[in-house]
N, C-alpha and C positions, 0 to 999 in steps of 0.2 A: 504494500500500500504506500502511495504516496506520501510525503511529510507535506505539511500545511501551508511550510514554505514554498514547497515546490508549487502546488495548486496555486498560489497567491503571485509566482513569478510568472508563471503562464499566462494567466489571466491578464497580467500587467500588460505582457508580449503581443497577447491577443488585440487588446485593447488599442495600444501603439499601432501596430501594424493597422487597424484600421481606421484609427484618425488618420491617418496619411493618406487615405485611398476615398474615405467620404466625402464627397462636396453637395453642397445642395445650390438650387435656385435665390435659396431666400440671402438677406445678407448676414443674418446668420449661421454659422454653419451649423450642421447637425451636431448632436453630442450623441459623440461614444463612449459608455462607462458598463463598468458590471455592477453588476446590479441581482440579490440574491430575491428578486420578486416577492420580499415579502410586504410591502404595501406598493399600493395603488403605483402604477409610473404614470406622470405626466404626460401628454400627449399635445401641450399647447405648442414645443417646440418640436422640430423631427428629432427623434432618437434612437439609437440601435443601442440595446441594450445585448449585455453578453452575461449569460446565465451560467454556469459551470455545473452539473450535479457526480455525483456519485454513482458510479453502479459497480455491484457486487454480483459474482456467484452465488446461488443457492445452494450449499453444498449438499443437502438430503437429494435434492435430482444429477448431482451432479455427472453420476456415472448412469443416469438411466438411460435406456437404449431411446432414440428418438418414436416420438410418436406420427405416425402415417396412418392416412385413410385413406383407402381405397375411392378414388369418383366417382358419384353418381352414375349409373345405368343411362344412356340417353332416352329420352320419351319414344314408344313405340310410335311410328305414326301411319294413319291407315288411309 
């Protein structure tokens, strides 16, 4: 697993690399931040927001074989 730091440099990376590349129409420019969604984002000015989450392994399915269905039969047609 990642350390905290690492996730928080990333993000930084992330962030940077996309103020460089955002322009908008208006005169002012978009804002690029992360931003952990947990209240309301603004919408008065344009914003790209950069969300980061976590995902883990299940480990109790880990090893189970995958699950497959067979396709539906197509409709007989007469």
């Amino acid at each position: 697993m990642a350390d905290y730091a690492v996730v928080g440099d990333v993000s930084t990376i992330i962030v940077r690399k996309h103020r460089g590349c955002v322009r908008g129409p208006a005169p002012v420019p978009p804002i690029v931040e992360p931003n952990d969604l947990s209240d309301a984002v603004p919408v008065a000015v344009s914003r790209l927001t950069v969300f980061r989450y976590d995902i883990s392994e299940d480990p109790a399915s880990r090893n189970s074989p995958p699950l497959r269905s067979a396709p539906p039969d197509q409709p007989a047609v007469h």
